[in-house]
N, CA, C and O atoms as a DFTB+ gen file, in Angstrom:
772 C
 N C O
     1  1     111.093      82.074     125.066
     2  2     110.137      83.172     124.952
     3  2     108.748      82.640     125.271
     4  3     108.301      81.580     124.832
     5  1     108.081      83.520     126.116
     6  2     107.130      82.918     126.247
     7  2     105.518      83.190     125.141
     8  3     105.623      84.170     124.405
     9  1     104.486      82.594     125.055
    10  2     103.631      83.230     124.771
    11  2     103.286      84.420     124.461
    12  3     103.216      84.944     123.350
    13  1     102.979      85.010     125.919
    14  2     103.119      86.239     125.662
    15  2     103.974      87.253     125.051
    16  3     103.603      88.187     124.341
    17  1     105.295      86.926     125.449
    18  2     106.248      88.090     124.888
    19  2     105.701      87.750     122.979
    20  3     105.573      88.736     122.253
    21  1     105.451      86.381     122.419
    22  2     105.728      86.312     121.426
    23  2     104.480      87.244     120.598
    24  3     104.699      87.763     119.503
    25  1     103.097      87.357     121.348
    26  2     102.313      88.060     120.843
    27  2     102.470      89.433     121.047
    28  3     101.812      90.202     120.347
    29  1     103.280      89.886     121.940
    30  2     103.664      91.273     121.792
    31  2     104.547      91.665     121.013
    32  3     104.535      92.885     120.850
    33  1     105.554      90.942     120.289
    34  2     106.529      91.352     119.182
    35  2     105.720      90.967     118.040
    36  3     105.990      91.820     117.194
    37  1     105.199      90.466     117.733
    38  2     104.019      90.317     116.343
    39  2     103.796      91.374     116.272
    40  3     103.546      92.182     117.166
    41  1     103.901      91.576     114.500
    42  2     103.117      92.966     114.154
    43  2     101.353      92.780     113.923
    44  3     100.759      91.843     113.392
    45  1     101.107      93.341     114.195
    46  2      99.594      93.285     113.972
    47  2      99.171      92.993     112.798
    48  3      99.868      93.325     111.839
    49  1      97.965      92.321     112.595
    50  2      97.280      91.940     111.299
    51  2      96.994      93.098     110.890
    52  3      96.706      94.185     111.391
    53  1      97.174      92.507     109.526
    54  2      96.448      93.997     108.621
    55  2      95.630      93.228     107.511
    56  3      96.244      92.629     106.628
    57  1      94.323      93.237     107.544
    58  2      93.558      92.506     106.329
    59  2      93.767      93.308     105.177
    60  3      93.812      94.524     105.365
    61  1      93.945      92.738     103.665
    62  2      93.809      92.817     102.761
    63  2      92.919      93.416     102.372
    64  3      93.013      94.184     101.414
    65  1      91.486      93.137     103.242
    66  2      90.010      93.313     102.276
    67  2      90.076      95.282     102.197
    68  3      89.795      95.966     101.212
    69  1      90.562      95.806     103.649
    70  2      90.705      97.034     103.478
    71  2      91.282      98.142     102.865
    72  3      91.101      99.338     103.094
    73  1      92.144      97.476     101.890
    74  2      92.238      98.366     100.752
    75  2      91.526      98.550      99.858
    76  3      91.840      99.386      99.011
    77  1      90.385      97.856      99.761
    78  2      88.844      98.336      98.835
    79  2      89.259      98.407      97.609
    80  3      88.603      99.114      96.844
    81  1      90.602      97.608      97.034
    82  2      90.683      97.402      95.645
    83  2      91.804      97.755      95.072
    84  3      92.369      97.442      94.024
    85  1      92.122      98.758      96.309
    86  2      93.891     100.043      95.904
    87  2      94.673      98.547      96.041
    88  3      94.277      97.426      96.360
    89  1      96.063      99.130      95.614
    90  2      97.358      98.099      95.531
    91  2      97.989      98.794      96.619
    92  3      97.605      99.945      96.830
    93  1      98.794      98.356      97.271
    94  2      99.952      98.579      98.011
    95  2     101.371      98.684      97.152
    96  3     102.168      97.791      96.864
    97  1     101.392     100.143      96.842
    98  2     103.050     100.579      95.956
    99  2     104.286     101.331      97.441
   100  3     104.160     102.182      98.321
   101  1     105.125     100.616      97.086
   102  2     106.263     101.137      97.603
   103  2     107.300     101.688      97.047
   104  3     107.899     101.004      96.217
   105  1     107.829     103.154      97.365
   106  2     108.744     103.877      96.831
   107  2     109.951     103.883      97.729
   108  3     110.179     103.463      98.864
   109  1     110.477     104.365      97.022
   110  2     112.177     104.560      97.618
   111  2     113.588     104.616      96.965
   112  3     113.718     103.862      96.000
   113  1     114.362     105.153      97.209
   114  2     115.553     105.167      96.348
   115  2     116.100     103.544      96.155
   116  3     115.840     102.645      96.954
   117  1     116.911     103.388      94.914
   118  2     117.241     102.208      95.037
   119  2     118.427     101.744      96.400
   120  3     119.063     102.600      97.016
   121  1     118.531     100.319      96.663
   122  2     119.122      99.819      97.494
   123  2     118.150      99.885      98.762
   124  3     118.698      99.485      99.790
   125  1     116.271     100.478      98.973
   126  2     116.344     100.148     100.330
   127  2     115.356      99.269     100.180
   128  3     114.284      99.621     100.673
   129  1     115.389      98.139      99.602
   130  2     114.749      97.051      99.142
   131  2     112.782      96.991      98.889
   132  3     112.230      96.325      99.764
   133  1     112.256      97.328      98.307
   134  2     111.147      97.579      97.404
   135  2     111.119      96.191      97.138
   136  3     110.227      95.430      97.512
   137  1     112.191      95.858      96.434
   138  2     111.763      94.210      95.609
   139  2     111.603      92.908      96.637
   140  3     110.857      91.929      96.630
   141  1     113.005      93.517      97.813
   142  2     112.418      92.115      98.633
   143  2     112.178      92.416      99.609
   144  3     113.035      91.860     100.296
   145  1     111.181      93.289     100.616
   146  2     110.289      94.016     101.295
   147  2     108.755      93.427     100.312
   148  3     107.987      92.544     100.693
   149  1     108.668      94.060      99.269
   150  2     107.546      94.238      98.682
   151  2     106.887      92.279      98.308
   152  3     105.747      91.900      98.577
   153  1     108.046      91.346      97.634
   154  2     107.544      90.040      97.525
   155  2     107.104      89.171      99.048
   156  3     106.204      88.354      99.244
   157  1     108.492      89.920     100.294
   158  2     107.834      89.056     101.473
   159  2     106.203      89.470     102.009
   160  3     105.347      88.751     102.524
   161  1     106.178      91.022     101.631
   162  2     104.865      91.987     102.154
   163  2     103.777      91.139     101.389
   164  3     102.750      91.059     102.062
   165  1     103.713      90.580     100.359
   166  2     102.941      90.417      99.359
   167  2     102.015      88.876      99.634
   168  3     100.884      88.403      99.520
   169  1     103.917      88.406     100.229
   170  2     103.195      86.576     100.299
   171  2     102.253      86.404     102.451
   172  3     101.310      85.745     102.889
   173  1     103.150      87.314     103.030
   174  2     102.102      87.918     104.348
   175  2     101.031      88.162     104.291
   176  3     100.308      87.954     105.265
   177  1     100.487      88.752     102.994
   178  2      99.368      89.396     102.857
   179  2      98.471      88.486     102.346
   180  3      97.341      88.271     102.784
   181  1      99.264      87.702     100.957
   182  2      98.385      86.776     100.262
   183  2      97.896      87.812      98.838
   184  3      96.838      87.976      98.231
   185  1      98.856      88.194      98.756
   186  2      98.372      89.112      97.291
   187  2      99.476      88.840      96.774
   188  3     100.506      88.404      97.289
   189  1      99.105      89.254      95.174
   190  2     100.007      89.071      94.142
   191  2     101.337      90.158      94.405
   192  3     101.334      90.746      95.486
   193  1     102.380      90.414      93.517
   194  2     103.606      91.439      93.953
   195  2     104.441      91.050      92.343
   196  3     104.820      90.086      91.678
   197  1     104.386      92.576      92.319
   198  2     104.782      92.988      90.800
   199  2     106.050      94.318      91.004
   200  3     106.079      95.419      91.553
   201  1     107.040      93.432      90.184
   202  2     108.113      94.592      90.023
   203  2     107.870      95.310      88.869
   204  3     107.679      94.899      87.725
   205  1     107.912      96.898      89.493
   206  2     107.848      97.524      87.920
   207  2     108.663      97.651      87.080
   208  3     108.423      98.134      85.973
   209  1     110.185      97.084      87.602
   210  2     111.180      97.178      86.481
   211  2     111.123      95.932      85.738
   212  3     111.389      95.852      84.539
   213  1     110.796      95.035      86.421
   214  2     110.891      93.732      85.914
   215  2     109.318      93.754      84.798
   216  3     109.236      93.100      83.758
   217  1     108.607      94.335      85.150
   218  2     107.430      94.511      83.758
   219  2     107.898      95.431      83.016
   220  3     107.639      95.089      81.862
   221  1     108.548      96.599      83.014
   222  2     109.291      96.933      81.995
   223  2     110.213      96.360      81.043
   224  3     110.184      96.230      79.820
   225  1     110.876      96.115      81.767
   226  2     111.799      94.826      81.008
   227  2     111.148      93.725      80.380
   228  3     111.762      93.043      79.559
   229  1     110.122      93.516      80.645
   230  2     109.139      92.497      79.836
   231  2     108.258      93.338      78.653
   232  3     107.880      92.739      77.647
   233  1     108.028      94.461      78.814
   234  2     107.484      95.353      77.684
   235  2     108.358      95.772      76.730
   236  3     108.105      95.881      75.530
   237  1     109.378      96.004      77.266
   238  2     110.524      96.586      76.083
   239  2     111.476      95.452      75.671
   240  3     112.337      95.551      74.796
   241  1     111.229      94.423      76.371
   242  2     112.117      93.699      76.273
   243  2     113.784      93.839      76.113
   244  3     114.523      92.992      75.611
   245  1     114.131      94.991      76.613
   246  2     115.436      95.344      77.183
   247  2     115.288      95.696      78.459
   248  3     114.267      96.174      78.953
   249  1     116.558      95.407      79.140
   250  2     117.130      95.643      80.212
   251  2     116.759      97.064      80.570
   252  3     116.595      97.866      79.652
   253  1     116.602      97.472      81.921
   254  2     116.635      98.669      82.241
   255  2     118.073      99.737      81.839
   256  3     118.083     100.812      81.240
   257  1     119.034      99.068      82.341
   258  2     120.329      99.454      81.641
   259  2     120.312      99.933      80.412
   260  3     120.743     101.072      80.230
   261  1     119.689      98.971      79.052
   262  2     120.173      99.217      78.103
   263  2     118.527     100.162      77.761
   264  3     118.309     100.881      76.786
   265  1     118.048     100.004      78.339
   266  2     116.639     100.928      77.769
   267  2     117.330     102.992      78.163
   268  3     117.298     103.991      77.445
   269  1     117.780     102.803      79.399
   270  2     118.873     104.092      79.366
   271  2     119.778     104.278      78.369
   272  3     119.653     105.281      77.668
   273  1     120.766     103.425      78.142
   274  2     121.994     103.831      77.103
   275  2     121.201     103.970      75.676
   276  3     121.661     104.702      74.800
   277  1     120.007     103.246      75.486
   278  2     119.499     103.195      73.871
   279  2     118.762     104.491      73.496
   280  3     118.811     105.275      72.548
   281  1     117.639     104.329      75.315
   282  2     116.458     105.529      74.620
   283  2     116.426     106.816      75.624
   284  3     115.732     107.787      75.322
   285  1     117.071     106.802      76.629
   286  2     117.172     107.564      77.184
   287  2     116.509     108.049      78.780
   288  3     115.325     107.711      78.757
   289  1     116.723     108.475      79.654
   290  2     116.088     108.792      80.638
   291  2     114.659     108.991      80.690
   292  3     113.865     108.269      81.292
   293  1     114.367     110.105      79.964
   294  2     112.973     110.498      79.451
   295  2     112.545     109.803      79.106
   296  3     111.361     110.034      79.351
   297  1     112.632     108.640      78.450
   298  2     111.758     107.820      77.239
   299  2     111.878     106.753      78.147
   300  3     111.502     105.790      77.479
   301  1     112.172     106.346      79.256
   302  2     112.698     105.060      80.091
   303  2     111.274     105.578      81.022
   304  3     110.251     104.903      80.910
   305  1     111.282     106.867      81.982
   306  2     110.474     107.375      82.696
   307  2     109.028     107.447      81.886
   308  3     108.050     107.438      82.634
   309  1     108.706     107.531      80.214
   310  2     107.544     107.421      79.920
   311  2     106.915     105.940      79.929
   312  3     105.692     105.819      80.012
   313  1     107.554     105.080      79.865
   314  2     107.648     103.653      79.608
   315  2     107.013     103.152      80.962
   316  3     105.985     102.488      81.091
   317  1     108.024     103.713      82.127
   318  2     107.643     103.694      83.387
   319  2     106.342     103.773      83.881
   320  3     105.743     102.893      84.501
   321  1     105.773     105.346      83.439
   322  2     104.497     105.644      84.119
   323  2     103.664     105.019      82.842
   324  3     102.576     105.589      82.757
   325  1     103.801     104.279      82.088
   326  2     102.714     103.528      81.438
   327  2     102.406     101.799      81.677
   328  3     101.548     101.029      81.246
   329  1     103.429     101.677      82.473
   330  2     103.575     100.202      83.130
   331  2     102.948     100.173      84.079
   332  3     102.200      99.206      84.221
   333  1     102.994     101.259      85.163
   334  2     102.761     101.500      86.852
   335  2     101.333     101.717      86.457
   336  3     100.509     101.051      87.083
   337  1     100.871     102.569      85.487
   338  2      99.471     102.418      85.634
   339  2      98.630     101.478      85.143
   340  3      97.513     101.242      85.604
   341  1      99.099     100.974      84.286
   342  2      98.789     100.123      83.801
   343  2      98.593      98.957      84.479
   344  3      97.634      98.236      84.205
   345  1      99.581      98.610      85.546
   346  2      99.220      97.493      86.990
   347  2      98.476      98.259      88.213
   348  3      97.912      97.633      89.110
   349  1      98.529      99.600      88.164
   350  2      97.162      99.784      88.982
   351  2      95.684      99.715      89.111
   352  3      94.938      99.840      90.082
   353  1      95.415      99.412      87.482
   354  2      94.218      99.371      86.939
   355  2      93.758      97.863      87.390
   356  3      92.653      97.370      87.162
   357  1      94.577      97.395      87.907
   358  2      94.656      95.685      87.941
   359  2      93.865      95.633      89.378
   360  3      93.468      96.702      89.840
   361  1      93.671      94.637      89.963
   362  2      93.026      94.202      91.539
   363  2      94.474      94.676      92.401
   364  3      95.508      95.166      91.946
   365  1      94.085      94.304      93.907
   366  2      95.252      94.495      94.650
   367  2      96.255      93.917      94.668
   368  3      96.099      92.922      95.376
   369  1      97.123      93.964      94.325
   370  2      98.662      93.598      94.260
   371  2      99.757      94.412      95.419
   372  3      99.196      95.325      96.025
   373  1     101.130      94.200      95.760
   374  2     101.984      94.190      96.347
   375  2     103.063      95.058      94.944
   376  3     103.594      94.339      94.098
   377  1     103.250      96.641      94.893
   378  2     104.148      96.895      93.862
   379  2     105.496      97.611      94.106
   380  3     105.497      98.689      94.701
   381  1     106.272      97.231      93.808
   382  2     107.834      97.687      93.704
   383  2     107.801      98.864      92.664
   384  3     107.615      98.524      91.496
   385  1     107.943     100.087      92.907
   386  2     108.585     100.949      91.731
   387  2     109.732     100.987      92.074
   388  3     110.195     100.717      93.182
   389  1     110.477     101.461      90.763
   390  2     111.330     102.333      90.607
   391  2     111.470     103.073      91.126
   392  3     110.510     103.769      91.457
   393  1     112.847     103.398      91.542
   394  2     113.602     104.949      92.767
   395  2     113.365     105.932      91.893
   396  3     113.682     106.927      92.546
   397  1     112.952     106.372      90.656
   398  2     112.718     107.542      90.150
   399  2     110.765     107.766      89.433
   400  3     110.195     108.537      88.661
   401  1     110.459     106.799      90.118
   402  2     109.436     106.398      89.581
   403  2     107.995     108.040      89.831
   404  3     107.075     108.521      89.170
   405  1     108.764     108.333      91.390
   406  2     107.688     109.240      91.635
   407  2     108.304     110.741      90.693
   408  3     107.626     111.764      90.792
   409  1     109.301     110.761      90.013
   410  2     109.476     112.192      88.981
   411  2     108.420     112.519      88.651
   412  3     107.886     113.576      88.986
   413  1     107.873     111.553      87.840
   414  2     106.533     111.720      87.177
   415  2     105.549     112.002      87.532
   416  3     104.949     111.125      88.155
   417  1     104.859     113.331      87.341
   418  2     103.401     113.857      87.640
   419  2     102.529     113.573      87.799
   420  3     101.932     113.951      88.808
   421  1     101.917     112.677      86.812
   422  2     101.061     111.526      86.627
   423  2     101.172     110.280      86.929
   424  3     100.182     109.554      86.843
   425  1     102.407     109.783      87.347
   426  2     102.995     108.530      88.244
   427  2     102.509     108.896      89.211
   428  3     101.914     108.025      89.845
   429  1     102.515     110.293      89.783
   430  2     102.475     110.405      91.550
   431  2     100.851     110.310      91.695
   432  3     100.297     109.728      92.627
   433  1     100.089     111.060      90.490
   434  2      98.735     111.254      90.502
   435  2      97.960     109.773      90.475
   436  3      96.977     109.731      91.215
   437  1      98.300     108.377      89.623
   438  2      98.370     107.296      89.897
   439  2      98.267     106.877      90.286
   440  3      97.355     106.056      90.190
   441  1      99.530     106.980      91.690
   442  2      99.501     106.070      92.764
   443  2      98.755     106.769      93.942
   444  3      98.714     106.268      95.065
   445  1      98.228     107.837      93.652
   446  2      97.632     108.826      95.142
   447  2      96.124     108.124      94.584
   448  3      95.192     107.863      95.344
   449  1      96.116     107.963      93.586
   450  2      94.378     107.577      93.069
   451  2      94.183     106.111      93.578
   452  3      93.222     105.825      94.291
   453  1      95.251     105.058      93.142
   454  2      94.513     103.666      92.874
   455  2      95.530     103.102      94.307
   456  3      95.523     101.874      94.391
   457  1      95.972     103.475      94.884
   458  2      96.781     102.847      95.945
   459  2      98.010     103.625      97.515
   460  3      98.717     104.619      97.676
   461  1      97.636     102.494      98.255
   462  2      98.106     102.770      99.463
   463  2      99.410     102.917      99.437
   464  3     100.056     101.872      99.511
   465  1     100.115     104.121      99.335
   466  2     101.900     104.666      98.942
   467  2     102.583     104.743     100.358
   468  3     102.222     105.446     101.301
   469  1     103.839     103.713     100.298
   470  2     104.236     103.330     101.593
   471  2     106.092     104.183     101.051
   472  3     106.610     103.470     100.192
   473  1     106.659     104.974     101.280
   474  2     107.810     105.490     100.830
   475  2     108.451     104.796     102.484
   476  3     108.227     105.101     103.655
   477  1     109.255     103.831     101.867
   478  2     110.800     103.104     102.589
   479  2     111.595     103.772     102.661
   480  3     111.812     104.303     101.572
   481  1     112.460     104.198     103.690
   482  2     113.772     105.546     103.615
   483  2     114.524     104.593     104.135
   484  3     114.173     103.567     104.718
   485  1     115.497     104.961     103.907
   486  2     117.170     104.469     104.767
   487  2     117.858     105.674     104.500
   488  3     117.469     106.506     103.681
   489  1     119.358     105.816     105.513
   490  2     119.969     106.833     104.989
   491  2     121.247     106.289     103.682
   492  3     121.700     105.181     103.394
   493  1     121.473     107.556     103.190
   494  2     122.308     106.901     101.937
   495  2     123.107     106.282     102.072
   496  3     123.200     105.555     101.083
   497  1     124.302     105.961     103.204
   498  2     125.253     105.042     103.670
   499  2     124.570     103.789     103.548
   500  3     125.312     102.900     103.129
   501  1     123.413     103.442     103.778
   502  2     122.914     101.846     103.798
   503  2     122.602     101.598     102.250
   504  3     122.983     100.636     101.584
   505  1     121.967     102.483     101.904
   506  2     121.480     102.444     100.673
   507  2     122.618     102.263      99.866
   508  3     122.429     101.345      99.069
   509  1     124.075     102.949      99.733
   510  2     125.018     102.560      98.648
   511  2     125.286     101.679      99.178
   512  3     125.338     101.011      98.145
   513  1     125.581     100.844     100.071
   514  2     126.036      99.394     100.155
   515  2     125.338      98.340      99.727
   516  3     125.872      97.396      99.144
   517  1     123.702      98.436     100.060
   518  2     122.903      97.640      99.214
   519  2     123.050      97.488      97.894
   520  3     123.225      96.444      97.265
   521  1     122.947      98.860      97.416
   522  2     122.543      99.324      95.785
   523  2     124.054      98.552      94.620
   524  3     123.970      98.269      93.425
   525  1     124.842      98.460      95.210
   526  2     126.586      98.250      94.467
   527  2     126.625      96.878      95.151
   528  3     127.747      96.415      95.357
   529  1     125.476      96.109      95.560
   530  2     125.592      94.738      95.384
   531  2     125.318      93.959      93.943
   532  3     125.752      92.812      93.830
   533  1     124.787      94.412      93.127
   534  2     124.433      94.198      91.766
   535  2     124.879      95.544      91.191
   536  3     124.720      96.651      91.705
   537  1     125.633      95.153      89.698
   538  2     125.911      95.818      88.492
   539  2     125.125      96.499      87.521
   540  3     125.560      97.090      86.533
   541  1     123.503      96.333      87.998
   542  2     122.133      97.107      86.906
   543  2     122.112      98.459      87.765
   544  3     120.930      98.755      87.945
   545  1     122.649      99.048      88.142
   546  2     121.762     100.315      88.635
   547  2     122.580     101.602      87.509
   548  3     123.512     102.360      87.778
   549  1     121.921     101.473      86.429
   550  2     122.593     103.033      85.399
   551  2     122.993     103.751      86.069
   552  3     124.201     103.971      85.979
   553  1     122.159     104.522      87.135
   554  2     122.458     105.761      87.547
   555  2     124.121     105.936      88.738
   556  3     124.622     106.938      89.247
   557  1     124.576     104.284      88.794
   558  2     125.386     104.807      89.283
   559  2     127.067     104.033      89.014
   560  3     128.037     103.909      89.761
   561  1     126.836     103.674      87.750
   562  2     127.411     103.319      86.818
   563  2     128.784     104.352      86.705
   564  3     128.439     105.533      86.695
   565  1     129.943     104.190      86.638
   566  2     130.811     104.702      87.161
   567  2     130.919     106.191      87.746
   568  3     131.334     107.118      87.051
   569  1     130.451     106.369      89.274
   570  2     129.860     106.928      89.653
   571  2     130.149     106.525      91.427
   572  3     130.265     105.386      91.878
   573  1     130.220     107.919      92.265
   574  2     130.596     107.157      93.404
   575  2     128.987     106.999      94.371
   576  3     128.191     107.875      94.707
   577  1     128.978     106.077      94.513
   578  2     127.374     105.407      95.198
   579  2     127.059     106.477      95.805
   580  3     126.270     107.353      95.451
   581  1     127.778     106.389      96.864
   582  2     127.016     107.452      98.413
   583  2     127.267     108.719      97.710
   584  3     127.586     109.157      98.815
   585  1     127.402     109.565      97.052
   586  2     127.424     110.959      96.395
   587  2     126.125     111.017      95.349
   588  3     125.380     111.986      95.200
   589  1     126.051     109.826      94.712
   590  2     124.687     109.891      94.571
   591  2     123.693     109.893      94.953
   592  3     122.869     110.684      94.494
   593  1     123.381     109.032      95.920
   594  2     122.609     108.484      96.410
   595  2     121.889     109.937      97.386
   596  3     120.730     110.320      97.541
   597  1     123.217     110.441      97.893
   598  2     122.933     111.549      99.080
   599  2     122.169     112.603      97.756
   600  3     120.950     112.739      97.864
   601  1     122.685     113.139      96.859
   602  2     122.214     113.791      95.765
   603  2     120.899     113.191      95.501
   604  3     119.975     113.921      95.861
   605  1     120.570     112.149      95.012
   606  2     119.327     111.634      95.059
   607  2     118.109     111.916      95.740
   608  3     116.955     112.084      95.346
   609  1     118.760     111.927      97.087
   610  2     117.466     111.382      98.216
   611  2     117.216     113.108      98.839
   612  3     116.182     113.462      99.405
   613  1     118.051     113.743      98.655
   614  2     117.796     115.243      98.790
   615  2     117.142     115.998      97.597
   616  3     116.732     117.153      97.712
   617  1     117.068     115.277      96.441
   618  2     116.335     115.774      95.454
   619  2     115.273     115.353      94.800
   620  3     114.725     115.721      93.761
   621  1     115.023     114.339      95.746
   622  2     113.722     112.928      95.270
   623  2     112.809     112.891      96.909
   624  3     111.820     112.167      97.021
   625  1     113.370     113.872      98.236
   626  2     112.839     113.992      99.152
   627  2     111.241     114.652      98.579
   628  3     110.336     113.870      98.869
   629  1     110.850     115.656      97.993
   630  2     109.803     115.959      98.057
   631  2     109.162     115.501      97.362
   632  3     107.956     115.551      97.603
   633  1     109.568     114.908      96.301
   634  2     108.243     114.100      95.392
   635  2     108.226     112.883      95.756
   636  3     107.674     112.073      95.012
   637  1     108.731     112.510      96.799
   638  2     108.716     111.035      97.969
   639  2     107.442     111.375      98.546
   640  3     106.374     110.887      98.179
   641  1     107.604     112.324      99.566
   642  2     106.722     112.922     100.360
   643  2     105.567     113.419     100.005
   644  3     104.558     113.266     100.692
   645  1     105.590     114.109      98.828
   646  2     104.063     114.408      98.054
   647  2     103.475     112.820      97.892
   648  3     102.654     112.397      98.707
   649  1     103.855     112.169      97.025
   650  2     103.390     110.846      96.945
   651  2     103.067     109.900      97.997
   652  3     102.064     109.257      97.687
   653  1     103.521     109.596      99.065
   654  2     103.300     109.190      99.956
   655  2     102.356     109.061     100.837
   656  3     102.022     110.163     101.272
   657  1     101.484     107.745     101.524
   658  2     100.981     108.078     102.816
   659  2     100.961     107.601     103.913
   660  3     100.168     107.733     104.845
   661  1     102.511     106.621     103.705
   662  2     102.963     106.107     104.499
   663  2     104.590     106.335     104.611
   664  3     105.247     106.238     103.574
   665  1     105.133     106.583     105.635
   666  2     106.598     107.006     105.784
   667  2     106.862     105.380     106.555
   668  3     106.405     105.124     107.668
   669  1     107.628     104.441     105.781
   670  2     108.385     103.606     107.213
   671  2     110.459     103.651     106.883
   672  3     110.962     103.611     105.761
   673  1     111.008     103.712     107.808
   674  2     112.132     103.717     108.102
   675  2     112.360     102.571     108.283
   676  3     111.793     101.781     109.037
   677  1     113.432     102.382     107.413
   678  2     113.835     100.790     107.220
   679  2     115.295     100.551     108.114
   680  3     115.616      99.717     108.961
   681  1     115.842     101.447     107.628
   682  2     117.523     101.264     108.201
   683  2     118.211     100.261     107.325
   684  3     118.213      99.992     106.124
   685  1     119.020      99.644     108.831
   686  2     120.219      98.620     107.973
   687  2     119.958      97.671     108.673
   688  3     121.002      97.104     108.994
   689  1     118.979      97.147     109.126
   690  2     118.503      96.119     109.455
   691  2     117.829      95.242     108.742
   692  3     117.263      95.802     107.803
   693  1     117.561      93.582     108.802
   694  2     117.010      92.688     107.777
   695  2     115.307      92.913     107.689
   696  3     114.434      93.328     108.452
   697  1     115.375      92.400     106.330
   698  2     114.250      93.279     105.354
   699  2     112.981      92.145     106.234
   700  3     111.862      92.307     105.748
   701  1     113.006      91.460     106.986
   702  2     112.059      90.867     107.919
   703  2     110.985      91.927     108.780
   704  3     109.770      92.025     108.955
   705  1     112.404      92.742     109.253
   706  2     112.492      93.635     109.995
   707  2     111.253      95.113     109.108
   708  3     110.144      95.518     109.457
   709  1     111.832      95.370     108.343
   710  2     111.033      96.265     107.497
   711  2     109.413      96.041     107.233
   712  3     108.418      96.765     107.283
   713  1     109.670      94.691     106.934
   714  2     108.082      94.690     106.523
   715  2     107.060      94.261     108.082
   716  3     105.844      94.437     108.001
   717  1     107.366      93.983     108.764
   718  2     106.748      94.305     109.823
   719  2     107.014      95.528     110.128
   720  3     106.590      95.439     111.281
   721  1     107.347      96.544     110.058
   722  2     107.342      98.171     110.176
   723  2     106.094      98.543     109.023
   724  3     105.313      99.485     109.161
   725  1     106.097      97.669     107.964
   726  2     105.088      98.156     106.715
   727  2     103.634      97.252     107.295
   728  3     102.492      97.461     106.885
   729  1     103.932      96.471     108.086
   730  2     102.205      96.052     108.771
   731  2     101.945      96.784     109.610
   732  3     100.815      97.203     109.858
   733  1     103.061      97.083     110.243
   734  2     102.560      97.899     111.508
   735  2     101.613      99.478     110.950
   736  3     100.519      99.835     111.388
   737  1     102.288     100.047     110.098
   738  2     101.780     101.391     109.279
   739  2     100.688     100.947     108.752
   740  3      99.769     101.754     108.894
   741  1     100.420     100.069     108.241
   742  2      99.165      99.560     107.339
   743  2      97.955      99.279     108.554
   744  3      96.789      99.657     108.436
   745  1      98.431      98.634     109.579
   746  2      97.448      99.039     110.836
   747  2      97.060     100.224     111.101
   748  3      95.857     100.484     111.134
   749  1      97.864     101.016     111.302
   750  2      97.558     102.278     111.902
   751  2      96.940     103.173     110.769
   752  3      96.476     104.224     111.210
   753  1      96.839     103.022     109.574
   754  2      96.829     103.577     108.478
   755  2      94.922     103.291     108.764
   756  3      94.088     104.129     109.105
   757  1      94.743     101.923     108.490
   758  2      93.528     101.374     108.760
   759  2      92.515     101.952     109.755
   760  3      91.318     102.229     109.834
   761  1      93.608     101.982     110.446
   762  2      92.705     102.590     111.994
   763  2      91.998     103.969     111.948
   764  3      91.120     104.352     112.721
   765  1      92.510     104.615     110.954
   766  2      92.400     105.959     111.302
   767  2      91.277     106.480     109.550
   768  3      91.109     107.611     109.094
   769  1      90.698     105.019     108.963
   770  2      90.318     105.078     108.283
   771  2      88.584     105.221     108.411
   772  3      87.896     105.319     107.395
C-alpha cells in the first residue's frame, strides 16, 4: 500500500478540544459493542472511558443481573439515570450506556445537555450473536435472542433517535471498523459546528 492509499483510508482526526467539555456517550442495544467501540474510541482520542454498567455495579455493588432479580427494572433504570449523570457532570470522557439507558426522560435530557450522543445500530441478527456471547444480559435470560432483540430495537427505535446526534452503522464487521465510522461522524459533526 502505498502512502497515499494509506492516507486516504484513515479516518480523519477529530480533536478532543471540540467538545467544549461535553463527553462522548454511546447508545445502542446490547451486543453492538458500546464497551469495546467506546474503550478503543476513548484511548484514539486520549480521554478517559467509563462503563455505565460497570459504575453501577460499583454503586450497588451488585451485579446488573442480580440488581434486576432483587430490585427490579424500575429501580435498576433509577440507579441508571443517577450514575449517567452523575459522570456527565465530570470533564470529557468516552461513555458506554446501557441498551435501555435512553427509556429514561431525564437520561435522554442528560445526555442532549452535557454530551455528543453517537447511537451504534446493527441489525438484530448481529446483535443476538454478539449479545449470547456472555451469560449477564437479564433481558434475555431464557429467552430467544433475535425475538428480542428485533422487539427491542423496534421499540427503543425512537427514544434512540430522539436522543441522538449521531447515527453510525456498525454491522458485523470488527469493532476497528466501527470506531473509525464514530471519527468519521465526529468530523463531520465538527464541521458543521
Amino acid at each position: 500500500m502505498t502512502d497515499a492509499a494509506a492516507k486516504i483510508s484513515a479516518p480523519p482526526a477529530f480533536d478532543p478540544a471540540l467538545l467544549q467539555g461535553r463527553s462522548i456517550a454511546l447508545i445502542g442495544l446490547m451486543g453492538v459493542g458500546k464497551t469495546t467501540v467506546g474503550r478503543r474510541l476513548a484511548r484514539r482520542l486520549g480521554l478517559p472511558f467509563r462503563d455505565a454498567d460497570a459504575e453501577i455495579e460499583a454503586a450497588a455493588r451488585l451485579s446488573i443481573a442480580d440488581i434486576f432479580a432483587e430490585l427490579g427494572e424500575a429501580e435498576f433504570r433509577a440507579g441508571e439515570h443517577r450514575v449517567i449523570r452523575r459522570l456527565l457532570e465530570g470533564p470529557s470522557q468516552v461513555l458506554a450506556t446501557g441498551g435501555g439507558a435512553v427509556l429514561n426522560a431525564e437520561t435522554r435530557k442528560a445526555l442532549k445537555a452535557r454530551a455528543v450522543t453517537i447511537w451504534l445500530r446493527a441489525e438484530p441478527e448481529v446483535l443476538a450473536e454478539r449479545a449470547t456471547r456472555r451469560d449477564t444480559r437479564p433481558l434475555l435470560k431464557d429467552a430467544d435472542p433475535l425475538a428480542v432483540l428485533t422487539r427491542l430495537q423496534q421499540a427503543r427505535e425512537p427514544f434512540y433517535r430522539e436522543a441522538a446526534d449521531l447515527i453510525v452503522e456498525t454491522g458485523a464487521g470488527p469493532h476497528s471498523r466501527a470506531v473509525d465510522a464514530v471519527l468519521a461522524a465526529l468530523s463531520q459533526w465538527a464541521g458543521r459546528k
